[in-house]
PyMOL Python script that loads the backbone (N, CA, C, O; Angstrom):
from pymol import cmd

cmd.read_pdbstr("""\
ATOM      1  N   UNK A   1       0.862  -1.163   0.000  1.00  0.00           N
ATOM      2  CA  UNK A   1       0.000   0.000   0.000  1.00  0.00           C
ATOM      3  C   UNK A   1       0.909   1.226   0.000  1.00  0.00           C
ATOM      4  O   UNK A   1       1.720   1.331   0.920  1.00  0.00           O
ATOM      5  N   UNK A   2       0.853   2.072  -0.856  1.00  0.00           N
ATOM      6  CA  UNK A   2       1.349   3.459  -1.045  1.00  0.00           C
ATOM      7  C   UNK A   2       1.099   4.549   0.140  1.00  0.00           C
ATOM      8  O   UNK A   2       0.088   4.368   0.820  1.00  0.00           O
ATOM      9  N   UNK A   3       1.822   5.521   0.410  1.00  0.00           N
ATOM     10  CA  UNK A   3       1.784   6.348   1.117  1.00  0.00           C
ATOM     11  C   UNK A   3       1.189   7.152   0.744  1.00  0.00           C
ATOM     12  O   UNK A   3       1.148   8.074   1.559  1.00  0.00           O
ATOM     13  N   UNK A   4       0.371   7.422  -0.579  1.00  0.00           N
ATOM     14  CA  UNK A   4      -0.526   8.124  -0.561  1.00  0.00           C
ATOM     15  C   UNK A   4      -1.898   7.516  -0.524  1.00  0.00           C
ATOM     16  O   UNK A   4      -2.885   8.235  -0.675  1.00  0.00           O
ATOM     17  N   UNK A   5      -1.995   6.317  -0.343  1.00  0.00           N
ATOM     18  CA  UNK A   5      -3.319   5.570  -0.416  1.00  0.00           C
ATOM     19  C   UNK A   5      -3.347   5.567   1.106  1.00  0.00           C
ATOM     20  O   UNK A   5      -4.391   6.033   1.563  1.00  0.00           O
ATOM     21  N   UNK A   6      -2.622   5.232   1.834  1.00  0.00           N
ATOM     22  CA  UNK A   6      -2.470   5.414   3.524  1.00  0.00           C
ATOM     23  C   UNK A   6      -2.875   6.429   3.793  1.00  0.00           C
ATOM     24  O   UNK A   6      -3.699   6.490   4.705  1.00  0.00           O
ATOM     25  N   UNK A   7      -2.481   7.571   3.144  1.00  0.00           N
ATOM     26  CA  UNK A   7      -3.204   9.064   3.810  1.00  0.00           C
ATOM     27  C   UNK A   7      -4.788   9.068   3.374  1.00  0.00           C
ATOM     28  O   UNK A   7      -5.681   8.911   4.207  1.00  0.00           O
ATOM     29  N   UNK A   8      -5.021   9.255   2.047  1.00  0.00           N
ATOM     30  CA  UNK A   8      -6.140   9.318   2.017  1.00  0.00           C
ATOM     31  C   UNK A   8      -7.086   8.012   2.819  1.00  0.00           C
ATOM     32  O   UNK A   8      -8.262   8.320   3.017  1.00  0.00           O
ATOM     33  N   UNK A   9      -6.730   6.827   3.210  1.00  0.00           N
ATOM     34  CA  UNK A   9      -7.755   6.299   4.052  1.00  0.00           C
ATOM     35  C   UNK A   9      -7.733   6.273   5.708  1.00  0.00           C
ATOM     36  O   UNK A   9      -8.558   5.803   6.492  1.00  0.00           O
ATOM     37  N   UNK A  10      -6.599   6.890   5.923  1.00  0.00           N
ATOM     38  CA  UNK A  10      -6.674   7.586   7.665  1.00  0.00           C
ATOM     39  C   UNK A  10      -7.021   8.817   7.661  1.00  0.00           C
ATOM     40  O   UNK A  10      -7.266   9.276   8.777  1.00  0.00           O
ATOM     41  N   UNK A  11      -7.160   9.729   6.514  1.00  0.00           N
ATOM     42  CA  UNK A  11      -8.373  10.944   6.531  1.00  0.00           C
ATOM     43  C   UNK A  11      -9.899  10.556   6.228  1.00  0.00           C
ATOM     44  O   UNK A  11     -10.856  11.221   6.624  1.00  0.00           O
ATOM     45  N   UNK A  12      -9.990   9.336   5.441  1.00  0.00           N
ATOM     46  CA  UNK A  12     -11.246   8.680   5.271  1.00  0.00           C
ATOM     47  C   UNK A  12     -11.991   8.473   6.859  1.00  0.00           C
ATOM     48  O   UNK A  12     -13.104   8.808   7.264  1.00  0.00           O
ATOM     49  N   UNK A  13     -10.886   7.795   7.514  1.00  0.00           N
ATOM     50  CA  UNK A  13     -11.542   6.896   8.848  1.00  0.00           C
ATOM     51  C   UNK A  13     -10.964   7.733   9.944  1.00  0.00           C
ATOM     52  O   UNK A  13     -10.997   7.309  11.099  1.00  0.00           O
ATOM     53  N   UNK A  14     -10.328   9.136   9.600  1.00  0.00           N
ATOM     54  CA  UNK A  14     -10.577   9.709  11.119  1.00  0.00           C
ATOM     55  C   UNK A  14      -8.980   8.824  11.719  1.00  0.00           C
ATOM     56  O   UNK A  14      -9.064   8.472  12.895  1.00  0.00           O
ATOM     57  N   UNK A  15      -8.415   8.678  11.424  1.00  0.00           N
ATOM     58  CA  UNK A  15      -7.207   7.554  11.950  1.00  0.00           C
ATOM     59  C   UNK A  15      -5.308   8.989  11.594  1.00  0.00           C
ATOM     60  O   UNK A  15      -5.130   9.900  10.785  1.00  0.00           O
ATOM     61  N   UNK A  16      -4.634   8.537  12.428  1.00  0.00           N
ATOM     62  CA  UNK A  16      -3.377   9.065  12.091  1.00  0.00           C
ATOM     63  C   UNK A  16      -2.707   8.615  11.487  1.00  0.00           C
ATOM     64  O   UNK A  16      -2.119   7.609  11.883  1.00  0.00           O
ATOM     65  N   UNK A  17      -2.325   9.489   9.432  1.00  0.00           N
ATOM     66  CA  UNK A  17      -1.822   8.505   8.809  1.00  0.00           C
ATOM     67  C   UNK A  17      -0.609   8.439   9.321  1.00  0.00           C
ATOM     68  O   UNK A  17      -0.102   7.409   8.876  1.00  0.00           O
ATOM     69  N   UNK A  18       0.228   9.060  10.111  1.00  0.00           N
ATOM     70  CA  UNK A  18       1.928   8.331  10.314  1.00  0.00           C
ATOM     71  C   UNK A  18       1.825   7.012  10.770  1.00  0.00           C
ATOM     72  O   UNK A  18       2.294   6.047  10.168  1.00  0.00           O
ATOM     73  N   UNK A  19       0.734   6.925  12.660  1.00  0.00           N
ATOM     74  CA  UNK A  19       0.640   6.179  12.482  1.00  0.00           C
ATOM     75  C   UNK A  19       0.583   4.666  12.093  1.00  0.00           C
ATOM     76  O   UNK A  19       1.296   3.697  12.357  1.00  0.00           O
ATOM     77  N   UNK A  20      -0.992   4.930  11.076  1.00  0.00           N
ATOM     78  CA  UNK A  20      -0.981   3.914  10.299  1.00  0.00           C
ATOM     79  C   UNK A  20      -0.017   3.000   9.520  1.00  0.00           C
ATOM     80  O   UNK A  20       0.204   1.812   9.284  1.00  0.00           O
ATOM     81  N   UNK A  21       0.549   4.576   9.190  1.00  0.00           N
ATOM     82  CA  UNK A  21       1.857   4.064   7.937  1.00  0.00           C
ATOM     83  C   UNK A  21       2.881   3.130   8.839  1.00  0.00           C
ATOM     84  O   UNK A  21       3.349   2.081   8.397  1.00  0.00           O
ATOM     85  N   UNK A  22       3.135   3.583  10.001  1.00  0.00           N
ATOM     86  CA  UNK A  22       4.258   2.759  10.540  1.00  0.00           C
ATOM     87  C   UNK A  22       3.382   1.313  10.944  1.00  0.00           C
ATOM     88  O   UNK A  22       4.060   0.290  10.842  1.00  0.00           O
ATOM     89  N   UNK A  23       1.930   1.124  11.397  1.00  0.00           N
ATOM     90  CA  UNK A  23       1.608  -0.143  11.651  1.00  0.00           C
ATOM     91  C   UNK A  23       1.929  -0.762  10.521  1.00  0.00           C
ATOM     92  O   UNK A  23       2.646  -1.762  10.490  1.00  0.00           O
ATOM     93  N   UNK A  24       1.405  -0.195   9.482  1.00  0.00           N
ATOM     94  CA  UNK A  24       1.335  -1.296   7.708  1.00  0.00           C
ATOM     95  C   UNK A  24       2.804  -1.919   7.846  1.00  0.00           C
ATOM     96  O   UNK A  24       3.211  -3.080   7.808  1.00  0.00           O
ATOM     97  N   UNK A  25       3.478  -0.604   8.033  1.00  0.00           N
ATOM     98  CA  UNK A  25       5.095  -1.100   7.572  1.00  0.00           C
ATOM     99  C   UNK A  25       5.694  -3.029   8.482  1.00  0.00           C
ATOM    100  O   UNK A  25       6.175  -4.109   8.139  1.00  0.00           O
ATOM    101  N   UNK A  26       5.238  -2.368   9.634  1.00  0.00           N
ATOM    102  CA  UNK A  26       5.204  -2.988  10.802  1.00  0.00           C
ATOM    103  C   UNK A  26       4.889  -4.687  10.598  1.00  0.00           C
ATOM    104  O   UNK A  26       5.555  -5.721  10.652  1.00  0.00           O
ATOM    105  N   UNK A  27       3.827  -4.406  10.399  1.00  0.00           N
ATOM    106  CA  UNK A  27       2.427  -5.573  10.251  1.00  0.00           C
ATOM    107  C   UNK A  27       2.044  -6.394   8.904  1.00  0.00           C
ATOM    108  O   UNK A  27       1.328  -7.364   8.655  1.00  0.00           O
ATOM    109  N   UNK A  28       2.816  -5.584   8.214  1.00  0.00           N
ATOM    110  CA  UNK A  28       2.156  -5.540   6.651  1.00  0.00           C
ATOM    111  C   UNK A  28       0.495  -4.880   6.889  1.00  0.00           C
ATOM    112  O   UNK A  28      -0.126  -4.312   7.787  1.00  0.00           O
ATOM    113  N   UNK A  29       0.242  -5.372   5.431  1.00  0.00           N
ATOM    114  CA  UNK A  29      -1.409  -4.991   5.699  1.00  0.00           C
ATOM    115  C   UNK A  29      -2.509  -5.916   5.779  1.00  0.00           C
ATOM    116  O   UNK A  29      -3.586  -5.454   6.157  1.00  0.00           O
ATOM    117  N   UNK A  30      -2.424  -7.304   5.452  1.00  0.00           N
ATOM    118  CA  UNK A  30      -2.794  -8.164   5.807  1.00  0.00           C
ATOM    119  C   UNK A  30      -2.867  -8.161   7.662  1.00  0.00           C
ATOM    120  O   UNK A  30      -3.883  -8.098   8.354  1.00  0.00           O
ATOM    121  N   UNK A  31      -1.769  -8.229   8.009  1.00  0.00           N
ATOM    122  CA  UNK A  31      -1.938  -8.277   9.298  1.00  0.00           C
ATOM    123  C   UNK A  31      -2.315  -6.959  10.379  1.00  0.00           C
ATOM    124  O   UNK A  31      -2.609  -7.062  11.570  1.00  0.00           O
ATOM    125  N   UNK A  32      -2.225  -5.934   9.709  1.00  0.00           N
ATOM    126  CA  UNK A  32      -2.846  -4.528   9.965  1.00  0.00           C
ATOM    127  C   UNK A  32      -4.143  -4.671   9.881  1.00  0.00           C
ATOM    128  O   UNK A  32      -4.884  -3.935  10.533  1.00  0.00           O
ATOM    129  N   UNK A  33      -4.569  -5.534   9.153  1.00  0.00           N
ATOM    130  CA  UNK A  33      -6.154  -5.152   9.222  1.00  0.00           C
ATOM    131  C   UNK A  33      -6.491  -6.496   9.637  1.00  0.00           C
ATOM    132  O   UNK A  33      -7.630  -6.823   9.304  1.00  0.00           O
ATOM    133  N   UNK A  34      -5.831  -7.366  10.266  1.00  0.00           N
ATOM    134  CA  UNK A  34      -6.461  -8.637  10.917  1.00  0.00           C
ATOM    135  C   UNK A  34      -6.506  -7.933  12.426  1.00  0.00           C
ATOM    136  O   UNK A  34      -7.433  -8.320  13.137  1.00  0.00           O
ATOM    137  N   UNK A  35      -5.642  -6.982  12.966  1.00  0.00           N
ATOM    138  CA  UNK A  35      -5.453  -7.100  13.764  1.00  0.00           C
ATOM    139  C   UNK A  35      -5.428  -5.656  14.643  1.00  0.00           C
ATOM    140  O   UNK A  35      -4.853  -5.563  15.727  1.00  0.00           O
ATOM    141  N   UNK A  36      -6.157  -4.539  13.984  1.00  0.00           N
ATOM    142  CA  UNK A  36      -6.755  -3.252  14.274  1.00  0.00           C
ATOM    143  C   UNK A  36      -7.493  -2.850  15.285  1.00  0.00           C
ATOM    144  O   UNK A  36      -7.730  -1.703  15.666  1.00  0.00           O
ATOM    145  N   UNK A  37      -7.795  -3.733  15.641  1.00  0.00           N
ATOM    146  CA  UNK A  37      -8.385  -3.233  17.120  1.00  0.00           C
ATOM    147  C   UNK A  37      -7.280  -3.794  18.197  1.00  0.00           C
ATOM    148  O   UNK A  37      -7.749  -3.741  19.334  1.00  0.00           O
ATOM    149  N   UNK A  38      -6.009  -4.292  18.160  1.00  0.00           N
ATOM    150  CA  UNK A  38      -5.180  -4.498  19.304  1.00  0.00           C
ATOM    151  C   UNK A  38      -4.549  -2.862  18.941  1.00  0.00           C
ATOM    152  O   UNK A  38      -4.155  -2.052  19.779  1.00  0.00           O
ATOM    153  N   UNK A  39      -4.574  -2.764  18.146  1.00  0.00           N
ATOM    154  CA  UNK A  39      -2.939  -1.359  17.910  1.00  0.00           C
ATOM    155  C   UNK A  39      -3.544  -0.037  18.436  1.00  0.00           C
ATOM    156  O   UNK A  39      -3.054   1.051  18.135  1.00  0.00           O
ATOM    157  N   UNK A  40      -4.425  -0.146  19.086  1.00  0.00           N
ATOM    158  CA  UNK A  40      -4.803   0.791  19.835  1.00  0.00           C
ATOM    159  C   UNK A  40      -5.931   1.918  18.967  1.00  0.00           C
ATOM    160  O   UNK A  40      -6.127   3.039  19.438  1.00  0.00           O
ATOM    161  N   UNK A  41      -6.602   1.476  17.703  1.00  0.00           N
ATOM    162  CA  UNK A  41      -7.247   2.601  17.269  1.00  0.00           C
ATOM    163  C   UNK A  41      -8.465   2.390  17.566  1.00  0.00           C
ATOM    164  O   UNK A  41      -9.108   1.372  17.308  1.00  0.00           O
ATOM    165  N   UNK A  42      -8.934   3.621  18.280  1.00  0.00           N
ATOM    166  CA  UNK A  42     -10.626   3.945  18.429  1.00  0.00           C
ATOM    167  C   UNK A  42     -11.385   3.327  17.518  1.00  0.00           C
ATOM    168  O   UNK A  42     -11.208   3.246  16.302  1.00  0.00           O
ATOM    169  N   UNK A  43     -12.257   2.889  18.196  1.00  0.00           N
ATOM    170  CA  UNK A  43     -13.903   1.668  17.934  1.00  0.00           C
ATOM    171  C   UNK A  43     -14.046   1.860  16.721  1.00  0.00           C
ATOM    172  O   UNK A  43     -13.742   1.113  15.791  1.00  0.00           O
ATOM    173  N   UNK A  44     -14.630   3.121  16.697  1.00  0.00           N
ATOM    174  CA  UNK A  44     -15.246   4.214  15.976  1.00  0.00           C
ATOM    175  C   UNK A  44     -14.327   3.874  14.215  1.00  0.00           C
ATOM    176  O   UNK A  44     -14.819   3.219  13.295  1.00  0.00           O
ATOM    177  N   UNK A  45     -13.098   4.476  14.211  1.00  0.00           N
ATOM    178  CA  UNK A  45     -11.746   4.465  13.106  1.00  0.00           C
ATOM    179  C   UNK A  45     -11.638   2.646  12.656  1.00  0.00           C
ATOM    180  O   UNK A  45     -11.644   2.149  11.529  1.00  0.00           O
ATOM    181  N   UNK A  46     -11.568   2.144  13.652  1.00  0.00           N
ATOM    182  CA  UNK A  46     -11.200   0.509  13.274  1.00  0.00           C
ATOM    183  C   UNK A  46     -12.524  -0.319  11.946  1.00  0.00           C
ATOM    184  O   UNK A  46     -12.471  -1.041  10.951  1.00  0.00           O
ATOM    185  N   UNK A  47     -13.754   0.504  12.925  1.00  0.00           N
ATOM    186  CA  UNK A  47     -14.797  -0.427  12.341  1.00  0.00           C
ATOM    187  C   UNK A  47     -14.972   0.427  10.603  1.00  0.00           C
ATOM    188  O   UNK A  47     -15.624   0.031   9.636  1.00  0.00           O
ATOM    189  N   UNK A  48     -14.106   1.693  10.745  1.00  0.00           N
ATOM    190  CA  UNK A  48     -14.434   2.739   9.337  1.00  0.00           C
ATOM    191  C   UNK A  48     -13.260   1.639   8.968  1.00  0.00           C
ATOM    192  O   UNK A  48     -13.907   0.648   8.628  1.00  0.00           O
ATOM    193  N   UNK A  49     -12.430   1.449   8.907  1.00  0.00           N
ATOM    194  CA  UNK A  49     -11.262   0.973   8.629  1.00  0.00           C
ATOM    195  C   UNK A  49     -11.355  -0.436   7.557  1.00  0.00           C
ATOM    196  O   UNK A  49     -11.152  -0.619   6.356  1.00  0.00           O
ATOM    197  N   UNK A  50     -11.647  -1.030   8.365  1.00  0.00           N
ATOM    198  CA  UNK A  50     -12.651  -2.515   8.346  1.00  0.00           C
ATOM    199  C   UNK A  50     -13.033  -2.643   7.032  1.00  0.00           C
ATOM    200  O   UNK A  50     -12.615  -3.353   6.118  1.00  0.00           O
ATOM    201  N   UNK A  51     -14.435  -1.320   7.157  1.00  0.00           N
ATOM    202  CA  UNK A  51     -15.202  -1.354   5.929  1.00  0.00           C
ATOM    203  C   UNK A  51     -14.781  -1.017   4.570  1.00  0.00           C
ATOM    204  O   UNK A  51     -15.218  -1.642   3.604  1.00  0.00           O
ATOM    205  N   UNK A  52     -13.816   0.099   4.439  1.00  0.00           N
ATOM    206  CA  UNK A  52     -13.178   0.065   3.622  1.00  0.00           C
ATOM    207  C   UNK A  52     -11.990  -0.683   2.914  1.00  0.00           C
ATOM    208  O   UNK A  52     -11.706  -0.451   1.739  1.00  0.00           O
ATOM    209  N   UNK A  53     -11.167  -1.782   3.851  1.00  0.00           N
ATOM    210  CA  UNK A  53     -10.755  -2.913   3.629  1.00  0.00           C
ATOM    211  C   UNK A  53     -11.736  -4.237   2.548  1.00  0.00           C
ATOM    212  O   UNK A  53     -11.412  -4.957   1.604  1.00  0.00           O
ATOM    213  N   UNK A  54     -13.095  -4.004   3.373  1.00  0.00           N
ATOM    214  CA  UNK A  54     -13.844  -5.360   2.394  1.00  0.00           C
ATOM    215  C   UNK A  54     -13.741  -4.595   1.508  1.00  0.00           C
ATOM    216  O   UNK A  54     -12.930  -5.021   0.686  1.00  0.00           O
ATOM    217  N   UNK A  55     -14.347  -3.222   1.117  1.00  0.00           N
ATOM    218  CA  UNK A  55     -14.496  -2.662  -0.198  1.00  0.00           C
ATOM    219  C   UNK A  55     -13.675  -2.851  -1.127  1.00  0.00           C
ATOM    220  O   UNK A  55     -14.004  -3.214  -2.256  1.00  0.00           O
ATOM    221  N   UNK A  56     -12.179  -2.559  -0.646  1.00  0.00           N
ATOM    222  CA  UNK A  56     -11.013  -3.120  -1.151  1.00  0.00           C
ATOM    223  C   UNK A  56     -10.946  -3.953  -1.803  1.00  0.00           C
ATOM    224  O   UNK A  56     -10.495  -3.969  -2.948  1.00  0.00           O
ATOM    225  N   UNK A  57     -11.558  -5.144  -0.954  1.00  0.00           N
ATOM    226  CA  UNK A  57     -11.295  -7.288  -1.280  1.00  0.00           C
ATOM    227  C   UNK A  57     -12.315  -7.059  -2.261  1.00  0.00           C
ATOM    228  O   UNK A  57     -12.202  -7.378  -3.445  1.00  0.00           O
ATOM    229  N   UNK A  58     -13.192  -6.567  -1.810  1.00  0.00           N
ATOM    230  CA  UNK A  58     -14.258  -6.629  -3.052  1.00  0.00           C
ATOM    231  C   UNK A  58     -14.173  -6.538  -4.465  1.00  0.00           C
ATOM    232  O   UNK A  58     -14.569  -7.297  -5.350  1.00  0.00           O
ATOM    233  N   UNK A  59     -13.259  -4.880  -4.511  1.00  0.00           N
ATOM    234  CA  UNK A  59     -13.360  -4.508  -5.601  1.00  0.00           C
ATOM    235  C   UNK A  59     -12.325  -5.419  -6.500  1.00  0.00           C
ATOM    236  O   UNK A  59     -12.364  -5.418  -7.731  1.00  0.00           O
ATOM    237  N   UNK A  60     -11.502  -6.107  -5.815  1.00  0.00           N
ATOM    238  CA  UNK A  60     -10.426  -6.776  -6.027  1.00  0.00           C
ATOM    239  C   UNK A  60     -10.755  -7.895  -6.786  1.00  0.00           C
ATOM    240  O   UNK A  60     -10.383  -8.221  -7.913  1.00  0.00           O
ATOM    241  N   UNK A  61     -11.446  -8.388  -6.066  1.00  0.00           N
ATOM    242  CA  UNK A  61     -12.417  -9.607  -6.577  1.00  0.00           C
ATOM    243  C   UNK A  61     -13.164  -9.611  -8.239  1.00  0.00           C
ATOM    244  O   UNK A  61     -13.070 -10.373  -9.201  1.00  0.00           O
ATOM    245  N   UNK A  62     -13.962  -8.275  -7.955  1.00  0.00           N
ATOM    246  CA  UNK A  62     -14.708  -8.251  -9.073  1.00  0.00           C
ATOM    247  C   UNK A  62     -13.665  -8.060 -10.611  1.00  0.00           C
ATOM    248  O   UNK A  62     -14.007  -8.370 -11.752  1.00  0.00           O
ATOM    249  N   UNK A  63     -12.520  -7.539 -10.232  1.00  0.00           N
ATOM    250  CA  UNK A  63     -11.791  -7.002 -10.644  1.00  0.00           C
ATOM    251  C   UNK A  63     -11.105  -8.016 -11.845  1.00  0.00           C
ATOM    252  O   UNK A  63     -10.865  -7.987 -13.052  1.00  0.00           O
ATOM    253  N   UNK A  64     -10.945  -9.016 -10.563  1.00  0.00           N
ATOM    254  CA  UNK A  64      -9.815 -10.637 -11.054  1.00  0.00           C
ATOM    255  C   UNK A  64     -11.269 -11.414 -12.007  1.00  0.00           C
ATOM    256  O   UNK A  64     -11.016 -12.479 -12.571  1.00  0.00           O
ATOM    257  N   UNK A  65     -12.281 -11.010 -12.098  1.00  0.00           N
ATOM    258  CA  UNK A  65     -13.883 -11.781 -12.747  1.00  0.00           C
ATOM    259  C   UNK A  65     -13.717 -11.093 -13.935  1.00  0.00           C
ATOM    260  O   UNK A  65     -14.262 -11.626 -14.902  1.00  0.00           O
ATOM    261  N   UNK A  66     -13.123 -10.067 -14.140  1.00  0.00           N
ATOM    262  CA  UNK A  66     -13.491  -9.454 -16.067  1.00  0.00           C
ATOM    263  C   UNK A  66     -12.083  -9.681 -16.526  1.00  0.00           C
ATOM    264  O   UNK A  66     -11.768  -9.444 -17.692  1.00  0.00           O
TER     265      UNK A  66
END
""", "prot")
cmd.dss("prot")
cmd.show_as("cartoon", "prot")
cmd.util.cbc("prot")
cmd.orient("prot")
């Protein structure tokens, strides 16, 4: 994930992109988003977080179908 895709989705979800950026780095992003509610981010940011992750898999999905 790019550092500019990191910013724009910790301004999406209310989240701190440095932060973020250092969990991804950290965690990867697979495991950043398995594991978002230990790293300390508010209810609120995790569950925005979340949702835009499936959107992600989703679009990903439909993506790998055409």
């Amino acid at each position: 994930m790019d550092t500019n895709t990191i910013k724009e989705m910790a301004q999406i979800c209310g989240a701190d992109p440095e932060k973020m950026k250092q969990d991804i780095e950290k965690y990867g992003v697979r495991g950043f988003f398995a594991s978002i509610e230990l790293l300390g981010y508010p209810e609120s940011t995790a569950k925005k977080m979340k949702m835009v992750h499936d959107i992600l898999r989703s679009a990903e999905v439909m993506e790998d179908e055409v």
